[in-house]
N, C-alpha and C positions, 0 to 999 in steps of 0.2 A: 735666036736660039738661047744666047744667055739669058733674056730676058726672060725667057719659060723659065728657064732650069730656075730664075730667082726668087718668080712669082710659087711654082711649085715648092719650095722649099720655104719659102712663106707660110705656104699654106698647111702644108705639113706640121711647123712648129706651133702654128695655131692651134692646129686639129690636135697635138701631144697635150701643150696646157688644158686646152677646154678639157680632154679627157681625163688631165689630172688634178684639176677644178672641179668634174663630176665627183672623183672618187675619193679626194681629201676632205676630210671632217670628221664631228666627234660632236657628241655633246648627250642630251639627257635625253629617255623617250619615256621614263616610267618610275613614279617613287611612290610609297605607300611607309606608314607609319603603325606601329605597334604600341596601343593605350592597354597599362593592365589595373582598368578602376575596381579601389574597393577589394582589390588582394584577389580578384573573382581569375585572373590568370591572362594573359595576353589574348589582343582582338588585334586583329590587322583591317588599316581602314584602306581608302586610297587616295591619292592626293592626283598626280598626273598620270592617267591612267589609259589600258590602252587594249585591244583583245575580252579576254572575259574582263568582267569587273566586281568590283565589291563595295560596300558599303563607302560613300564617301565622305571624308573626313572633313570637311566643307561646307560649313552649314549644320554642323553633326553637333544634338546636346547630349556631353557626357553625362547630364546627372544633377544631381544634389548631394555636397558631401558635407559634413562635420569636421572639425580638428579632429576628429577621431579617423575617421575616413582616411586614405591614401590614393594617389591619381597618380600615377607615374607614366613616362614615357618608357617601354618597357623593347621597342625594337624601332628599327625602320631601315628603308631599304632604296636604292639609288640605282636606278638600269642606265647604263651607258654605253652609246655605240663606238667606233671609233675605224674609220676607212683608211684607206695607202697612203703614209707618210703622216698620220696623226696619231694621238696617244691619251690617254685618263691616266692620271697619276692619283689621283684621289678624290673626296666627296664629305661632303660637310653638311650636317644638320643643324639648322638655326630654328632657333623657339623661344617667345617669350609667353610670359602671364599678365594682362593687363584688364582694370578693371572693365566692364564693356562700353564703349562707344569711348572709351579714353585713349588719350595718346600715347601710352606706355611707355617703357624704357628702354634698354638696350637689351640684343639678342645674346642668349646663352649658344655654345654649342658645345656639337657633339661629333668627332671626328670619325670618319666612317671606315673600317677594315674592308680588303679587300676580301671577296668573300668566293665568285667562284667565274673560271670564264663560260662562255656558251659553251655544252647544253646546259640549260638551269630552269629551274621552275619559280616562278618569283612569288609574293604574297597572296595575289590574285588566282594562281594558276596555270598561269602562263608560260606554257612550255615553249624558252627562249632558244633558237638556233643559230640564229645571227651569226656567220663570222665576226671580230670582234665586237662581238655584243660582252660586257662585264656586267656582275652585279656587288655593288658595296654597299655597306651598312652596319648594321648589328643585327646579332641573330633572335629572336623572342627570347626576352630573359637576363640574353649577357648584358643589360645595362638598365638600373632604374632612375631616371631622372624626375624626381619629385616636383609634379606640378603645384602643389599648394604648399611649398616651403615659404614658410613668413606670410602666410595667408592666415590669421586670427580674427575671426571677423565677433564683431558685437551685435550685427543684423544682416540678416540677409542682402548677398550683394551678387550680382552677375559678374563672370567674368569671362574673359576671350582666352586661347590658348591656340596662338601663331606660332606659323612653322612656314618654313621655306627650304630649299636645297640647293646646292652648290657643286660644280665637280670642276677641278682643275685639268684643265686640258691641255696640247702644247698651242692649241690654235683661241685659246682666250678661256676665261671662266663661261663655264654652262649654269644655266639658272633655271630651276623649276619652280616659279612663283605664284602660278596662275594666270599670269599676263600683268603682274605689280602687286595685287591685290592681296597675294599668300593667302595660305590655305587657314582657314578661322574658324574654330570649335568650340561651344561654349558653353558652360556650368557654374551651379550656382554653390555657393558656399553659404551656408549657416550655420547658428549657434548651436552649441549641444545642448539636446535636452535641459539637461542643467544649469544651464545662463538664464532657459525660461521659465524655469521654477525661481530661480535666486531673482527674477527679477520681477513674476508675479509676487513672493513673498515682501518683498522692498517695497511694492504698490500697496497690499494688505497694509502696511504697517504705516506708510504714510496717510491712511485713508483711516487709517485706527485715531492716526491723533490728530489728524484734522478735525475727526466728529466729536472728541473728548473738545479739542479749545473750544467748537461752537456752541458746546454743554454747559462748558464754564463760563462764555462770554452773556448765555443767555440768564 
């Protein structure tokens, strides 16, 4: 009889864990980023995405700009879920600029506000219900982070514009990267008008006294 009562009781504390192993966790299901090129006003792309969808930011070419031009990072937004006895304390936007197929340098960020619990509509549409389901980020607008800061270019160059997500949980860091790969968008930078005049005039002129020396040589 003891031997039931201790198998039984066994089995019982088994059956509590596994159920509190179903129900603990947390981590990321949904991020979308907000590009506003060229002053034209905030676009929301998607990154890890999920229900309706929208344009993805992966693979995505923003354009052709000028030093005159502006590309900023102008929102983005981090869906996270969070089950019994787990928690999101926060969410972090990493981005850098790198010329394309180069190994770039280290990631900028952008620290995320908490923004609102379930119900919520996210970037895509997505009308979120989730018991703790949250969403944080920045709203379109409250933040310009300038993609072509120290970008002067003297010819045409492609570049990459990486991004990935973060969110601090009690049960480890959540990652939305794409499976390593991050999310990679890319556009090209050129001279303004005016580099190519200054610099057809500079060819005219060297080609002016080239033909005078072989005038006089002759």
């Amino acid at each position: 009889m003891k031997k039931l009562l201790l198998a039984a009781a066994v089995m019982a504390a088994a059956f509590v864990l596994a159920s509190n192993s179903v129900q603990a966790g947390s981590g990321i299901f949904g991020t979308y980023i907000g590009i506003n090129a060229k002053g034209a006003g905030n676009t929301w792309y998607g990154a890890q995405q999920h229900g309706n969808t929208i344009t993805s930011f992966n693979g995505l070419n923003l354009g052709t700009f000028t030093n005159g031009n502006t590309l900023t990072i102008s929102g983005f937004q981090v869906e996270t879920y969070k089950n019994s006895g787990s928690d999101v304390t926060g969410a972090t936007l990493y981005y850098r600029v790198r010329v394309s197929g180069g190994s770039g340098g280290s990631f900028a960020t952008q620290s995320a506000s908490f923004l609102s619990n379930a119900n919520f509509t996210d970037a895509a549409g997505n009308f979120v219900t989730g018991s703790g389901d949250q969403l944080w980020g920045k709203n379109a607008g409250d933040i310009s982070l300038n993609v072509l800061n120290g970008i002067n270019v003297s010819e045409s160059t492609a570049y990459d514009l990486e991004i990935y997500f973060q969110a601090a949980t009690s049960d480890g860091t959540a990652t939305s990267n794409n499976g390593g790969a991050n999310y990679i968008a890319t556009f090209t930078a050129v001279p303004e008008p005016s580099t190519y005049a200054l610099l057809g005039f500079a060819v005219a002129v060297l080609g002016t006294l080239i033909i005078r020396r072989h005038r006089r040589l002759a």
